[in-house]
Structure formats: structure tokens, C-alpha cells
C-alpha positions, 0 to 999 in steps of 0.5 A: 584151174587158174587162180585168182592172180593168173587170171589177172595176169592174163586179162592185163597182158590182152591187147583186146583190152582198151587202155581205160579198162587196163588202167582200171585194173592197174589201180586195183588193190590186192584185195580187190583183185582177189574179190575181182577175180576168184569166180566169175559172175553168175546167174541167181534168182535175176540174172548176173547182177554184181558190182561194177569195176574190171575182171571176170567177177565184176560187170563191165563191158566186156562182161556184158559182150560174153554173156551177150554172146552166150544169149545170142547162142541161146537165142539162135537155137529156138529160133531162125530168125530170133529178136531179142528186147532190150530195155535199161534203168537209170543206173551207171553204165545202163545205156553203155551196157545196153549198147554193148549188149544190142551190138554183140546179139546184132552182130551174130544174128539176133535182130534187136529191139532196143528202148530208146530211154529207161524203161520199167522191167514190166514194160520189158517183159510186156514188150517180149510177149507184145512183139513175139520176141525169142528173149529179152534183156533188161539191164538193171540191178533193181534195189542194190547200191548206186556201184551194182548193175545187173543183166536180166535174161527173159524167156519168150513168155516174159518171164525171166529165164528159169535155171534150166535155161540159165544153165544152157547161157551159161554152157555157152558162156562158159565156152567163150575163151576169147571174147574178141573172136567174135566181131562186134560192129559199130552201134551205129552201123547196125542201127543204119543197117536196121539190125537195131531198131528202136523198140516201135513207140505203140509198145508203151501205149499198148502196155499203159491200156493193159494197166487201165484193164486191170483196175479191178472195179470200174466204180472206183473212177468215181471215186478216185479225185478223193484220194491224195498220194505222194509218189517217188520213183526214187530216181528210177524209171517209174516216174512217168509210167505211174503217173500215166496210170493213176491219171488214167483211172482218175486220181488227181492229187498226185504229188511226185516228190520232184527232186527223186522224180528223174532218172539219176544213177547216183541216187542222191537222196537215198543211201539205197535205193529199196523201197522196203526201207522206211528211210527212202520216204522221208521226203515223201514224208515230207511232202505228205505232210506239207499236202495232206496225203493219204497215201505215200508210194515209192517203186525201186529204180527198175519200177518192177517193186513198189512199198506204199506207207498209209496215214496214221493219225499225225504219222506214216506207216509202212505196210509190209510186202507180206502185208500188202500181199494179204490186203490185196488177196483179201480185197480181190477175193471179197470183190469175187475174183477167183484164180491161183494164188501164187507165192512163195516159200519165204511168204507169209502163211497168212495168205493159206488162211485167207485162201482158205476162207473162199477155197482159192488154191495156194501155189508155192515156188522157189523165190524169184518170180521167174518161178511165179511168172512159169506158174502163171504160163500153165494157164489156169486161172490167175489171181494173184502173184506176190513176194515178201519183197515187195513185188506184185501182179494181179494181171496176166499182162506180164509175167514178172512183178510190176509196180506200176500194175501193183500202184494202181491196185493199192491205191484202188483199195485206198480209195475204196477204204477211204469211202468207208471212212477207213484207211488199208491199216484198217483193212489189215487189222480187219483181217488179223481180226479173223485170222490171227496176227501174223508177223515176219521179218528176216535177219540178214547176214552180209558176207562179201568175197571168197571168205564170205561165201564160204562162211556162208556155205559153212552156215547153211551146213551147219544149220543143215545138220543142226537142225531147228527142234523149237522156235519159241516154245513150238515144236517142229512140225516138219522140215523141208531141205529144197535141196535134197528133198523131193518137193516138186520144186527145181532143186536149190539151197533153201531150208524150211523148219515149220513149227506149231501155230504157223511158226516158221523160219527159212534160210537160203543165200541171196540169188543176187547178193552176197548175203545170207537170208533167215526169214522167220514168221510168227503169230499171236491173238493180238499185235502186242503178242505177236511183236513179242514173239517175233522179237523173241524168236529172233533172239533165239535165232541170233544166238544160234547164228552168234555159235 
């Protein structure tokens, strides 16, 4: 096997190869060639995802040709005459990327449907279900840093790929030894031959009336001029899509914040572009303020994750995704919708307890809702899909998580609360009120190259067979190794400890990044105790880390 340094050697002295790309790698330092080329990019809970730049561990467009090619493969075994999607967001490189992607998969075979401009993840995965296609790709990075792209491969249900799958791509992948052996014509040849189409303009209009089906309660149009809520998009590809849909069922004062309303790659205003970061709402803050807002939105660059901050008094507060995920549950529930409540390992254990009370079924998966979205596709009745991060579903339209979907259901409970002359805080206290206060957080260790994922690996072993005995005072109840036990689930790096009164901590490395993740949740018969015991069992938890 090659090192780091031959692989360079061997990329550098390919005539494939255009000057500007050779020049890149040139200018690389060493440590920046190691990082480059030590591995190649993988498949993680979405896709290949990874900074942009040059070599086999970076995205660009020979790396986005490979895998192409690899998809086409896989495209080309489940169907004769495969079609694929392709949509993109505001990132650096999307439209380059996307390109390169729709003339690698035409040149082979697959005819290709393509977005003319930046298009929400959740319009993608309905375009692939809407047009019956073999797969889709959406090329995106979601929440990472301006420097990161991605490439999301999704199956013909409209969900993202499962490994299984992934696996098959990455076979073909894997076997590409020489990414030019492969002609690839011009863009522009292929889309005067109509090996390209752009994807037909009825696909939107389809997606927003299935938006518009999902409101929950036909009342609630009534109502609707009565709320005011801030919007950003946060310079991604939701801003038109969620105004479309909140116009649709009758809210009037929406107030986009203008200056992170259209598509920018560099994402000026906002150090990352996460919608779980308080820090990305000031403007909104601002402007909420200036307005009288009741409600402030904000969904990530490929609009497939939303974070919503509710008025307090003379402040905003920022509801949680663990929280909003029981808040909707709890409003659907109480409304008389019935079905599966899929969520995931790393979820709050306050979702069991509401399911409890109107004896709706929990289904637990892996994390990443491609796992979600498969869970749906077994066909028994759905209700809801979230994760702690963020993302949501309460319609079977798509089967990934959608912002635009999730905008107009918080702000439907918005307006609802707000016809009780309360707010959706009230709602949740409401049901801390009955079922005890639950709170949860995560540490997050960034640990970037070669030494970095081995230092994680050594962690996640050392945790292994450490083991947790207590969590604050509350003895282990049981310990789950996804790993290497039989849980019904696809095998994969995750361990659980669960404790006493619904204590629970989970580690797993990030699909996507090179972080390390501990997830911890505690509970407590009031907020002030329960902020206390999760401040304190993260104290127990960094020291163990710090060993």
C-alpha cells in the first residue's frame, strides 16, 4: 500500500491532471499533504462530506468524477435505463461540482435530471420519489464551515443511501484506478443531446402543495395573520421555499433578515452556518426586536435542518432539537394523529414518555435519518421522524428531514399557542410539568488528521473497556455496544450506558466530521435540578475524558 507521499508523488506526475489543480498541490504543505492524502474520503452517516482542496482525502472535481463514476455503476444495476437527480446549495464548488457529477453519470448511461439553481436537500428527495428516479445526489455539506462540500447519494425511496449500499458505491469506487479511462463529454454537449435535462419546473410546484397538505389543522389558517416571525436562511437554499410555504397557509408578517436572505457560499454573517448555534440569530435577534417577532427561524444552507428561538419576555430563547421534537410529538399527539415515532439512539428519553401516555410506538435507529427515512418505507403508519440535531418530518412527502415541512409545523403550534395567550416555552414546561424535566447536551472533541482519528479510535476503546458503573449518583442500568452486540440495528461504532431515572450517556465518532461526540441526558423534578445535574455529570464526564 502506498503512503501518504507516493500518492502525492503519483497524482503530481498524472497528465490527467489540469495545470490549476497540479498547481494546488505544489503549494501544499507537508502537513497539509499528509492530511490530503493518507486515506481517501468516505461514506458517513451522509455521504462523502469533507473539506475542499486536492488529493484523494479532499473534494474537488476529480473526486466528485470517481465517485460519480461509481454511482453510475451502481445506478446502472438496478436499472436499464437508470435516472438519477441532482440538486445542489449555495456552497463553493456546488454548481462545478454538480456539473462534473450530471456529465460523468450521462456520459455512462444514466440520464440525469438536474436543478437549475439551488435547491433545498428535501425538494431532492421529493424529486427522486416524484420522478421515479433510480437515485439522487445532492451536493452539500449542510452545517460545516464555508471550506466543506459534501455529496449525498440517495436511494429511489428518497432516502439517503443505507451502508449496505454505500458499501456496493464504494466497491465500485474503490476499483476506479484511473479516473480518466472513463470519457466524460462536455456539459454542454450532453445537455443539447438531452442526456441532461433540467429538472421539469412542476417538481417544485408539486413539492410546496405537499407542504401545504401537511398542516396539521385546517383551522389554524384563521389564525395564522396573528403571528409575526423572522426568517433567515442563513445564506443557504430555503429562503424562497419557506416563505412560499408560510405564505401559503396565511402567515403575513414574515420578516426574512435580507442581508442572509440570498445564496452566499462565503456565509458572511455567521462564523458557521448551524442552526443549533445561538450565535447565528443575532441578526434575527435584531430584527425580531426592531418588529415585535413572536418567533425567530433559522434553517442550515441545504434547508433539511431548522432551530426556531421563541420570545421571553424582553429576550429569545433558543428551543432545542431534543425539545422541539417533544413539543411537536406532544401537539400531534394531543390533536389525535396516531403513528410510529421514529428517532434515534442519541434522542431524548422524554419522547418514551409522552409515547407512553397515548400508547404510540418508539422506534429507535442508528443516527442519520437515512435510518429514519427506511424505517418509514416499512409502511406502518407514521407520525413523526426527528433528531436531536435538529432535523424533522411529520409528513410521508419525503424520507429525509425537512425544514421547510418542520417551519410550517412550528409555527402552526405557534400560532395555536399563541391563541391561548402562551408561547411554545409554555407548551414545553407543560410537559416537563408531567413528565419530569429532561435535559441534554453533548461534548464534542474535534480531533482533525491521521493522529486525530487515532486518538479517537483510542478513546472509543478505552471507553469500551473502561466502561461507565455511574453517572452522578445513578448506577448503570444497562450497556448497549452497537458494535458488538445483537440490537437489531446495522452494526456501527456507538456505545450507550443507561442509568437510573432515565440518566443516559452515548459516544459515537461523527459520520461527517472528524469529531468525537458524548452525548449525555439527565432528569430532574425541576429546571434548576436538572441544570445542575447535567452541569454536573459533564464534570464527571471531562474528567474521565481529561484521563
Amino acid at each position: 500500500m502506498m503512503d501518504s507521499r507516493e500518492r502525492y508523488e503519483l497524482e503530481l506526475n498524472n497528465p490527467g491532471y489540469d495545470e490549476a489543480y497540479k498547481a494546488k498541490l505544489t503549494g501544499l504543505s507537508d502537513a497539509e499533504r499528509e492530511n490530503s492524502f493518507y486515506t481517501d474520503l468516505s461514506f458517513g452517516t451522509a455521504g462523502i462530506r469533507g473539506k475542499m482542496g486536492v488529493g484523494p482525502n479532499r473534494l474537488h472535481k476529480y473526486t466528485i468524477r470517481r465517485v460519480s463514476q461509481a454511482v453510475a455503476k451502481y445506478c446502472l444495476d438496478q436499472s436499464n435505463e437508470p435516472s438519477i437527480v441532482i440538486a445542489f446549495d449555495s456552497r463553493h464548488n456546488s454548481v462545478e461540482f454538480s456539473r462534473e457529477a450530471a456529465a460523468t453519470l450521462a456520459s455512462q448511461g444514466v440520464k440525469v435530471f438536474l436543478f437549475a439553481s439551488v435547491t433545498s436537500t428535501p425538494e431532492l428527495s421529493f424529486a427522486v420519489r416524484y420522478l421515479k428516479a433510480t437515485a439522487g445526489i445532492v451536493i452539500t455539506a449542510s452545517h460545516n464551515p464555508k471550506d466543506y462540500n459534501g455529496y449525498k447519494v440517495y436511494h429511489s425511496t428518497g432516502r439517503q443511501v443505507l451502508q449496505e449500499e454505500a458499501d456496493v458505491i464504494l466497491n465500485y469506487y474503490d476499483q476506479v484506478d484511473d479516473i480518466f479511462a472513463v470519457k466524460v463529454q462536455s456539459f454542454e454537449n450532453l445537455l443539447m443531446q438531452r442526456k441532461i435535462e433540467w429538472t421539469p419546473e412542476d417538481v417544485t410546484g408539486a413539492y410546496d402543495d405537499m407542504i401545504q397538505q401537511a398542516i396539521k389543522d385546517p383551522t389554524i389558517r384563521e389564525k395564522a395573520s396573528n403571528l409575526k416571525v423572522v426568517f433567515t436562511p442563513l445564506h443557504g437554499s430555503g429562503g424562497r421555499g419557506v416563505v412560499r410555504a408560510l405564505e401559503g397557509f396565511g402567515v403575513k408578517d414574515i420578516y426574512p433578515v435580507e442581508s442572509q436572505f440570498e445564496p452566499d457560499g462565503d456565509f458572511p454573517e455567521v462564523s458557521v452556518p448551524n442552526p443549533e448555534d445561538p450565535a447565528v440569530f443575532d441578526k434575527a435577534r435584531d430584527l425580531g426586536d426592531e418588529v415585535g417577532a413572536d418567533l425567530l427561524i433559522a434553517t442550515d444552507p441545504d434547508a433539511d435542518r431548522i432551530g426556531a428561538m421563541v420570545r421571553q419576555g424582553d429576550d429569545y430563547v433558543l428551543i432545542d432539537g431534543n425539545q422541539m421534537g417533544a413539543i411537536m410529538l406532544d401537539y400531534l399527539v394531543q390533536k389525535g394523529y396516531r403513528g410510529e415515532i421514529i428517532t434515534t439512539i442519541v434522542s431524548s428519553q422524554i419522547v418514551d414518555r409522552i409515547a407512553e401516555d397515548y400508547a404510540q410506538p418508539v422506534i429507535r435507529t442508528l443516527t442519520g435519518f437515512k435510518y429514519i427515512g427506511e424505517q418509514m418505507n416499512q409502511g406502518n403508519p407514521f407520525l413523526l421522524g426527528f433528531e436531536e440535531s435538529y432535523g424533522y418530518l411529520n409528513f410521508p412527502h419525503v424520507r429525509d428531514k425537512d425544514a421547510i415541512n418542520a417551519a410550517c409545523l412550528i409555527c402552526e403550534m405557534a400560532i395555536a399557542a399563541k391563541a391561548e395567550g402562551q408561547t411554545l416555552l409554555d407548551k414545553l414546561y407543560a410537559i416537563f410539568e408531567r413528565t419530569g424535566y429532561y435535559l441534554e447536551d453533548q461534548i464534542v472533541l474535534t480531533l482533525e488528521g491521521s493522529e486525530g482519528q487515532a486518538k479517537i479510535g483510542q478513546m472509543m476503546d478505552q471507553f469500551r473497556q473502561q466502561g461507565l458503573a455511574s453517572l452522578h449518583g445513578k448506577p448503570l442500568v444497562r450497556k448497549i455496544d452497537y458494535l458488538t452486540d445483537e440490537t437489531g440495528l446495522p452494526k456501527e461504532n456507538s456505545v450507550k450506558w443507561i442509568f437510573e431515572d432515565d440518566y443516559w450517556v452515548a459516544m459515537r465518532p461523527s459520520g461527517t466530521e472528524p469529531k468525537l461526540k458524548i452525548y449525555v441526558g439527565v432528569t430532574g423534578d425541576s429546571i434548576q435540578r436538572a441544570n445542575f445535574n447535567l452541569r454536573e455529570s459533564e464534570f464527571e464526564l471531562n474528567e474521565l475524558l481529561d484521563t
